[in-house]
N, C-alpha and C positions, 0 to 999 in steps of 0.2 A: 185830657188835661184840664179843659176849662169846668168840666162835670167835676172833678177832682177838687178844681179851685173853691168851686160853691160851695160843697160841701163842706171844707176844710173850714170855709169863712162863716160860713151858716150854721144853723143848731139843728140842720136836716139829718135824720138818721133815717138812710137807706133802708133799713130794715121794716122800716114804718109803711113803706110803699105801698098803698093798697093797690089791687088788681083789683077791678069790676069783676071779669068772667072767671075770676078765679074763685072755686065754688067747693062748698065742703064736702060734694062728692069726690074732687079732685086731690083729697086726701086718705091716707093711711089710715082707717080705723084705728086696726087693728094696735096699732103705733102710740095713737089716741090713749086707747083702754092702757096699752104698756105703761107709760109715763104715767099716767093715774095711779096704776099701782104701785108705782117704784114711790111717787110721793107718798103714798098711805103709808107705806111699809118701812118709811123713813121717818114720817112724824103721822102715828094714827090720829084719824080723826080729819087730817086733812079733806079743807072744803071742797079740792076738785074732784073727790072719791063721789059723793054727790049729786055732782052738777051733770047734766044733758053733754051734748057735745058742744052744741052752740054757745051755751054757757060756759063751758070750759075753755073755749078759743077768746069769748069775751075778759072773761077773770084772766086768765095771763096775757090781756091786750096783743091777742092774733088776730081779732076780729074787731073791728077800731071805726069809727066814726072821726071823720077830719073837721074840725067843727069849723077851719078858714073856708073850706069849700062848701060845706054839706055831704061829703061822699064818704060813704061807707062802705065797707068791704073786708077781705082777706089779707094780709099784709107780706111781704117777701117775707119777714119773717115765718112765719103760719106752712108759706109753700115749703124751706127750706129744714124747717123741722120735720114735717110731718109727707110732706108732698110728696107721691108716688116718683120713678125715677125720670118719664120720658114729662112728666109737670117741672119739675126740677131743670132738666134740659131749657125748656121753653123758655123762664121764667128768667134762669140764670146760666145763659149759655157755657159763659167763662168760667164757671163753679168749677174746682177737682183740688185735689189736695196729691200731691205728688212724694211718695212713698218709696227712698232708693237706699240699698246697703251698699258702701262700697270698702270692704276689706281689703277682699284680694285684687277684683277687679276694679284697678281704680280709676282705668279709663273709659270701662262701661259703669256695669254694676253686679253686684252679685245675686241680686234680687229684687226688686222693683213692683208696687203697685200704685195703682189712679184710683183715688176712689172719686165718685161721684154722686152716690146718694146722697141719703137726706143724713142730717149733720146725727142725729141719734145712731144710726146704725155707724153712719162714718169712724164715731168715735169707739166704740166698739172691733171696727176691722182696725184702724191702726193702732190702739193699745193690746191687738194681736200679733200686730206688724211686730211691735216692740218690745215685747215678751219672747217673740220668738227666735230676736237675734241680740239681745241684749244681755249677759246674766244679771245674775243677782244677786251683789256680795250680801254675804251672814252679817246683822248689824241689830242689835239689843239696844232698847230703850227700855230701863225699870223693869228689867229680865224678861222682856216679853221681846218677839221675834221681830222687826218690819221690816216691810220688801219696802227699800228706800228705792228701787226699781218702779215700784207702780207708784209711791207717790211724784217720784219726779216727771213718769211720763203720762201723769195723769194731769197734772199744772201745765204742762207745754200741750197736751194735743188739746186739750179743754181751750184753752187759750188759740191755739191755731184755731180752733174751729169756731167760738165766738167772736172774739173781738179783732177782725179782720172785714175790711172791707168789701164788700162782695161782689160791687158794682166796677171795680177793676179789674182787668184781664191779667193782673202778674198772678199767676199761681200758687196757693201754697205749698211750701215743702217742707220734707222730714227727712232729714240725712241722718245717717248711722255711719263714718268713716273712722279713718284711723286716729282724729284728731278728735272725736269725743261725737256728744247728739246735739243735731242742729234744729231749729225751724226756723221757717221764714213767711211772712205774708202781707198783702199789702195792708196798711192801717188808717184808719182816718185820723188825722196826725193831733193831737192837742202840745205834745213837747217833743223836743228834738235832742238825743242827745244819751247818754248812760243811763239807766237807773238802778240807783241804788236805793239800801232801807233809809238813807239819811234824807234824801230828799224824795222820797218816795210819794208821791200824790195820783191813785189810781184815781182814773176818770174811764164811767159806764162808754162804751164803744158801741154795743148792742145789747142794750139794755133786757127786752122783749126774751132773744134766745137766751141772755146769760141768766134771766130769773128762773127759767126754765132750767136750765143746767141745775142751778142750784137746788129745786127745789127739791127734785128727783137724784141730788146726790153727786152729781157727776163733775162737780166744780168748788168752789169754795165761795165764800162771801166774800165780795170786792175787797179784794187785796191781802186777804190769808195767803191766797196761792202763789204769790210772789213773795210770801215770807217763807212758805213752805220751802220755794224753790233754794233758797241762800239758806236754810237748816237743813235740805238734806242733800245740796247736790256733790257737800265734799265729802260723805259719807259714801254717795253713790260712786263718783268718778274721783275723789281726790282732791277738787277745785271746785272754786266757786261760780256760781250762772256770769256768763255776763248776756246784759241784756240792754238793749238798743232801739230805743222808739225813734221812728219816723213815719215818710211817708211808706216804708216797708221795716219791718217789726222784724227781730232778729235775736234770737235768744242761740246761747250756745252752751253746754254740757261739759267741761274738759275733760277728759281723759286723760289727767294727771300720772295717776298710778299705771296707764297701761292696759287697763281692763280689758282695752278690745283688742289688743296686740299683744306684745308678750305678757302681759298678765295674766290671760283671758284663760288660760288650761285651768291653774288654782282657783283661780273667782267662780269659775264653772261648777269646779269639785267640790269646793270646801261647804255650799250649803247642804251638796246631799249627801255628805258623808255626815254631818251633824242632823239633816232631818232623821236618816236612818236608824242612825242613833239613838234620837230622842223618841225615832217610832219605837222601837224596841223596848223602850223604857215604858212607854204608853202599854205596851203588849203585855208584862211580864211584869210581876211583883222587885223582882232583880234581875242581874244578868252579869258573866262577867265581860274581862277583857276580850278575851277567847269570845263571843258571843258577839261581840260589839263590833268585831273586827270584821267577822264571818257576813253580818247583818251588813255593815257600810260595805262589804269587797274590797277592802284594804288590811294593809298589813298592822300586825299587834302594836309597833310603834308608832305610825297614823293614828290608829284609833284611841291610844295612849292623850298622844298629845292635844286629841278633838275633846275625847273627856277632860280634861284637866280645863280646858277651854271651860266645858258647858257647865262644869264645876263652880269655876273663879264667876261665873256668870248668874249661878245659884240658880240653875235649870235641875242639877243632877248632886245628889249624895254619895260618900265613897264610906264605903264599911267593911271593916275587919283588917286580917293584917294583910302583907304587901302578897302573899303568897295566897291566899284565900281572898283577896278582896273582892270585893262585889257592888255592886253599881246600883240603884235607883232612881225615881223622881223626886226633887225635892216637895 
């Protein structure tokens, strides 16, 4: 609590922490060379494609000179990106990000994982978590397709795993229940209170990892991804985020519409009987109803009413008469 207070009061960012014996063999290359290439492949040319290793931890401030003391070294952040798993343990005993579905079983869970690596992979295992029990309603922006799926759980887990304080034992979590998606984790608090777009004032929490998120793609620039969230989360679930800063950060998903209860058969169904669809279209110069129907595994009036959909959406063309008609790409 009083570690908790200083910080709160202070401009210390725990992530800045250098370790002496914490040494750049104590790192993931291999992790290293990744994030290099995901930068390049994001904006070529990028200077860390480059740079040495040493030089790559210096240019994203892993590797940092404290110039109140004179000490230099590896910073928590550096360990917590990149750092092998039993480094990680050491460094940041309390670190795990806790990962529970609860539909049916609502007094255990229906599936549950702990992650503990390093925050690059981390993010990765649970936006598998959440692909793999979450659907994905069908949803068009300017006739193109998005998974308002991965951008919602890509601003919530991006967010649980930066900007969360790491030097407190409360845990992070990710709930999937019948009431919508949750997280939770502790924060180093600047305001207290709701936030919405109207007063909206993002302030860097962990500066070091978040420029790193961003650079490699996996985050947005300070304060997109909270705009993102309030555009797409009533597309996702029906409702809009509510989201909760303190000294524990609380964002919540509603499952307005149902999606994960009784919604959840049609929200399942309805994008692969229009991917099927549209594969079909991709496959074949035309196609008809009969054809469309056979391709989704649904009946001629299902696939009736998915066309007329993919139609009004200007995905697909209808040609000839009602008895010969036949289908295409637009």
């Amino acid at each position: 609590q009083i570690s908790g207070l200083y910080i709160r009061k202070s401009n210390y960012e725990t992530e800045r922490r250098i370790f002496p014996y914490l040494e750049i063999g104590d790192l993931r290359h291999d992790h290293i060379d990744r994030v290099r290439v995901m930068a390049a492949e994001r904006r070529p040319g990028h200077p860390w494609q480059r740079l040495s290793v040493e030089q790559f931890l210096r240019s994203a401030q892993l590797l940092i000179k404290d110039f109140s003391t004179g000490q230099e070294g590896l910073t928590l952040a550096a360990g917590l990106l990149f750092g092998k798993d039993e480094v990680i343990g050491s460094l940041c005993p309390t670190y795990k990000t806790d990962a529970v579905v609860r539909l049916r079983d609502v007094d255990r869970y229906d599936d549950r994982l702990v992650v503990k690596t390093n925050l690059i992979d981390a993010y990765d295992v649970l936006m598998g978590f959440c692909e793999r029990h979450l659907p994905d309603p069908f949803v068009l922006e300017d006739s193109v397709r998005l998974s308002v799926r991965a951008i919602v759980c890509r601003e919530l887990v991006s967010n649980l795993l930066i900007h969360r304080e790491f030097t407190s034992p409360y845990p992070a979590k990710l709930t999937i229940d019948r009431k919508g998606l949750h997280t939770e984790n502790a924060s180093r608090m600047f305001f207290e209170g709701n936030i919405t777009l109207r007063d909206f004032n993002p302030t860097p929490k962990n500066p070091s990892i978040a420029n790193v998120f961003t650079q490699i793609g996996l985050a947005e620039e300070l304060g997109s991804g909270t705009r993102n969230l309030f555009r797409y989360s009533r597309s996702f679930m029906g409702g809009d985020p509510s989201l909760v800063d303190g000294s524990t950060f609380f964002a919540t998903i509603p499952d307005v519409v149902g999606l994960l209860t009784g919604g959840d058969a049609s929200a399942r169904q309805k994008p692969s009987i229009d991917d099927a669809i549209l594969g079909l279209a991709s496959a074949v110069d035309s196609f008809t109803l009969a054809q469309a129907a056979e391709a989704a595994g649904v009946s001629k009036r299902s696939a009736s009413s998915h066309i007329s959909a993919l139609i009004e959406a200007g995905l697909l063309l209808g040609e000839g008469s009602t008895r010969d008609r036949r289908y295409r790409r637009r």
